[in-house]
C-alpha positions as CSV (number, residue, x, y, z in Angstrom):
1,X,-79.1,-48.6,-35.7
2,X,-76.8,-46.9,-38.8
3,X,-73.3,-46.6,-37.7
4,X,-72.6,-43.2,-39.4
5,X,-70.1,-41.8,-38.1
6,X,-67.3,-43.7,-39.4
7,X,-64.0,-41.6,-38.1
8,X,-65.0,-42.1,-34.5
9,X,-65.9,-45.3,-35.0
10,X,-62.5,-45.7,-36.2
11,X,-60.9,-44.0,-33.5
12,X,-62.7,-46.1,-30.7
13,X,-62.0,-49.4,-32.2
14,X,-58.6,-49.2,-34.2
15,X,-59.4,-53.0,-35.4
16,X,-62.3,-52.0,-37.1
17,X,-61.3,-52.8,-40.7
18,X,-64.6,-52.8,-42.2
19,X,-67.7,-50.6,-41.2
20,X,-71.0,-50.7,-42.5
21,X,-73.5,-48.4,-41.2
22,X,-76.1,-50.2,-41.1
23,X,-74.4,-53.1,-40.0
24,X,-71.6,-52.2,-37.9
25,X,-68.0,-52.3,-38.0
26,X,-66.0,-55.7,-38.4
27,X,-62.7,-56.9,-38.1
28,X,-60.4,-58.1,-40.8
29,X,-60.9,-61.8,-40.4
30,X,-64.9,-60.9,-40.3
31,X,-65.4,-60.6,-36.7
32,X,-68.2,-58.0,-35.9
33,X,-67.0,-55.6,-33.4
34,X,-69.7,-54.7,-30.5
35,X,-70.1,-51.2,-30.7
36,X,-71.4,-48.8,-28.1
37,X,-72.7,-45.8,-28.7
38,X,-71.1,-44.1,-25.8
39,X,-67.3,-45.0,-27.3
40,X,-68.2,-43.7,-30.9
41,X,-69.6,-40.6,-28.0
42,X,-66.5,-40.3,-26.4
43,X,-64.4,-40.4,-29.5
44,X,-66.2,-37.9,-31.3
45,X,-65.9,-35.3,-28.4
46,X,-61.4,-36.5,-28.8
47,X,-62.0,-35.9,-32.6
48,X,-63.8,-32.4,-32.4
49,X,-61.5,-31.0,-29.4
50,X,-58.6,-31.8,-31.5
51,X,-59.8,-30.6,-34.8
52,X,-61.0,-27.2,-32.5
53,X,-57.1,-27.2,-30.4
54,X,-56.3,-26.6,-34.2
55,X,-58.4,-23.8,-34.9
56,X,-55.5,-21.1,-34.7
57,X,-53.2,-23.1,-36.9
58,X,-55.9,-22.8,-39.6
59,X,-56.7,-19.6,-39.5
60,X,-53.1,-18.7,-39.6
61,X,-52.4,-21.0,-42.8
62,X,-55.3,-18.8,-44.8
63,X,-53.8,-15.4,-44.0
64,X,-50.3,-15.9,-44.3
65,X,-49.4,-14.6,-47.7
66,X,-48.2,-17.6,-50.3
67,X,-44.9,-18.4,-50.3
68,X,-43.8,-16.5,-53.4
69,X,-45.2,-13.4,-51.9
70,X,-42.9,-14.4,-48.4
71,X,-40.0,-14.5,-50.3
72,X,-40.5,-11.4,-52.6
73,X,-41.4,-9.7,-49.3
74,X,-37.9,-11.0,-47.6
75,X,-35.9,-10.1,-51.2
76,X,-37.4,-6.7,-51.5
77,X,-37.6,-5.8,-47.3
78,X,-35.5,-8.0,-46.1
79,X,-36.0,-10.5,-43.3
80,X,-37.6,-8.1,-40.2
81,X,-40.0,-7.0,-42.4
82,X,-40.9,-10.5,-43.5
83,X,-41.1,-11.6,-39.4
84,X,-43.2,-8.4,-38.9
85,X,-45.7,-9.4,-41.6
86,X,-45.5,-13.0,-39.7
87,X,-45.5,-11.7,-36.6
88,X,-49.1,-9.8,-37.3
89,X,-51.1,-13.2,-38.2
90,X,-49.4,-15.2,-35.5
91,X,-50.3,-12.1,-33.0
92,X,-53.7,-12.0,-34.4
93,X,-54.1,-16.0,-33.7
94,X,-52.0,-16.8,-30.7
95,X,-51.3,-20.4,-30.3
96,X,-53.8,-21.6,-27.3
């Protein structure tokens, strides 16, 4: 069987120091580590609801304007206008 997925491998056996896929994962005195597929499963499903919990924070970091523009924005309307450009994108993708 190839071990492929190496990040949930990861996550269900923080010892693994060493993972081959298509030999499996091993400790860092040489040890293999007895994987089962239903662990790598289970940690995969952690991974991918965490990385989806996350979604909103994303979404917000690629419409806020850069930072320059935030602080032209603040220098030339002042801080409520700045929140009120904020506001829009965290309104748009609430927090869950």
């Amino acid at each position: 069987m190839a071990y492929t997925d190496h990040q949930a491998i990861r996550r269900a056996y923080p010892d693994a120091a060493v993972i081959y896929g298509d030999k499996g994962a091993f400790k860092e005195d040489g040890t293999q580590i007895t994987l089962v597929q239903s662990d790598i499963d289970a940690a995969r499903a952690t991974i991918d609801a965490e990385y989806a919990a996350l979604d909103y924070a994303r979404k917000r970091a690629a419409e806020y304007p850069s930072v320059v523009d935030q602080l032209d924005d603040i220098y030339h309307n002042g801080i409520d206008a700045w929140k009120a450009t904020i506001k829009a994108t965290k309104d748009k993708y609430p927090k869950p």
